[in-house]
C-alpha positions as semicolon CSV with decimal commas, in nm:
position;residue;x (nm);y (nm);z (nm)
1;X;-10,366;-11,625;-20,696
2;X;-10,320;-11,262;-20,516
3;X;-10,308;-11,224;-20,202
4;X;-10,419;-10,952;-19,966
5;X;-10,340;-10,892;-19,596
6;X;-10,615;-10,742;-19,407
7;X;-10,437;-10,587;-19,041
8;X;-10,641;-10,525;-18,750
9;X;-10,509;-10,310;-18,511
10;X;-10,723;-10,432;-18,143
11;X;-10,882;-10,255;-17,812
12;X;-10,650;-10,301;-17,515
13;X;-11,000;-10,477;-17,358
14;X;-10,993;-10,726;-17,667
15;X;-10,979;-11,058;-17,477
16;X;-11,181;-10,946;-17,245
17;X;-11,469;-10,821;-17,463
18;X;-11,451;-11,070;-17,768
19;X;-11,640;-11,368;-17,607
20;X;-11,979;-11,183;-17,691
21;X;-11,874;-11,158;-18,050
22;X;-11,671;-11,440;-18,149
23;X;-11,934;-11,667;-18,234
24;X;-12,065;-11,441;-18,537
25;X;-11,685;-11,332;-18,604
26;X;-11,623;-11,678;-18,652
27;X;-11,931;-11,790;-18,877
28;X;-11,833;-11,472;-19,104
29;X;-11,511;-11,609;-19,111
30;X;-11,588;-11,967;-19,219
31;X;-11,836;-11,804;-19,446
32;X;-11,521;-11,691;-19,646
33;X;-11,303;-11,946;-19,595
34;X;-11,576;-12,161;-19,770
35;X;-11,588;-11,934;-20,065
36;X;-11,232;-11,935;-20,119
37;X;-11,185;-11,587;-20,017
38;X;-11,015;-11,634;-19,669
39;X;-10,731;-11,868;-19,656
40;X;-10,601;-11,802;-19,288
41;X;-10,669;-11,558;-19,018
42;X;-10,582;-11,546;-18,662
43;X;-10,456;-11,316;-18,310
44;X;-10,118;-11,199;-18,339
45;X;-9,879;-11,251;-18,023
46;X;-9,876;-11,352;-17,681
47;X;-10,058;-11,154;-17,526
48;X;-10,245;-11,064;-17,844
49;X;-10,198;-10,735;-17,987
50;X;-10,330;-10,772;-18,322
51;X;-10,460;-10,997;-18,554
52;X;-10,378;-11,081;-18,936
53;X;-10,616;-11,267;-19,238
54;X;-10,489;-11,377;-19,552
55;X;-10,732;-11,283;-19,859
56;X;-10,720;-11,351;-20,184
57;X;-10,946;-11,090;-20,271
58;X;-10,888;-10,696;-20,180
59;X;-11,301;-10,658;-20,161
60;X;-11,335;-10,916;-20,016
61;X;-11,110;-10,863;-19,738
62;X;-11,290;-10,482;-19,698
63;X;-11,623;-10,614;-19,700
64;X;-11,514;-10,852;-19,447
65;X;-11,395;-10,589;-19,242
66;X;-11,700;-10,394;-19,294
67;X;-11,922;-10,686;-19,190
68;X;-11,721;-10,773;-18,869
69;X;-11,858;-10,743;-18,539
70;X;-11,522;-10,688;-18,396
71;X;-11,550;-10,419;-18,602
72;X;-11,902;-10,284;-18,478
73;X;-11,857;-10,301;-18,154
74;X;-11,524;-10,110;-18,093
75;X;-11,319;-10,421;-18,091
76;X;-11,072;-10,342;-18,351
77;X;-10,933;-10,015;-18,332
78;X;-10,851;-9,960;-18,718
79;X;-10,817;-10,185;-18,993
80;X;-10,651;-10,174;-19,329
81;X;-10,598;-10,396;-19,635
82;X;-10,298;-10,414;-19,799
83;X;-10,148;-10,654;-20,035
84;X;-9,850;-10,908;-20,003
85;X;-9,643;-11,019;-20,298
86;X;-9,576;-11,401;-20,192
87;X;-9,286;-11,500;-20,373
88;X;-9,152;-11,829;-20,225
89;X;-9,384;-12,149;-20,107
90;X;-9,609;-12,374;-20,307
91;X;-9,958;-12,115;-20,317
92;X;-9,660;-11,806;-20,380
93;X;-9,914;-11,538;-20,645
94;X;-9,505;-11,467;-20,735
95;X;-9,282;-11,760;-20,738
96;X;-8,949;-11,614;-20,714
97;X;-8,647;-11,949;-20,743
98;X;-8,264;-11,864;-20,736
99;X;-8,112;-11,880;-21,033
């Protein structure tokens, strides 16, 4: 399985605005999880300064990003896909051992 990081760079205001958009964020999100698409997502730091989710599809990660009302409404700053050769753990798309 591939996987696929999509980045989300996010507002300075982030905390404060997200409360009127998390609920649909969220059912968007567990929309993909559900399908298989979206294995883990999540805010980055303390305090937050961005926020990472783990595809294992490059579209879908994009159209997720496209559909996002974090997205919409000014929320995330800029967002990009890129993907992430896993080579070590048990769901690794690369299993990489020592010799």
């Amino acid at each position: 399985m591939a996987h696929f990081l999509l980045r989300y760079d996010l507002a300075p205001d982030y905390i404060e605005r997200r409360g009127a958009f998390r609920e649909q964020h969220l059912a968007l999100a567990w929309v993909a999880a559900g399908r298989g698409a979206l294995l883990l997502g999540g805010a980055v730091g303390d305090p937050v300064e961005s926020a990472l989710l783990l595809f294992t599809d490059a579209d879908a990660a994009r159209a997720f990003a496209e559909a996002d009302p974090y997205v919409a409404n000014g929320l995330v700053t800029r967002w990009h896909v890129q993907p992430w050769n896993t080579v070590v753990g048990a769901d690794a798309a690369n299993p990489v051992r020592p010799a």
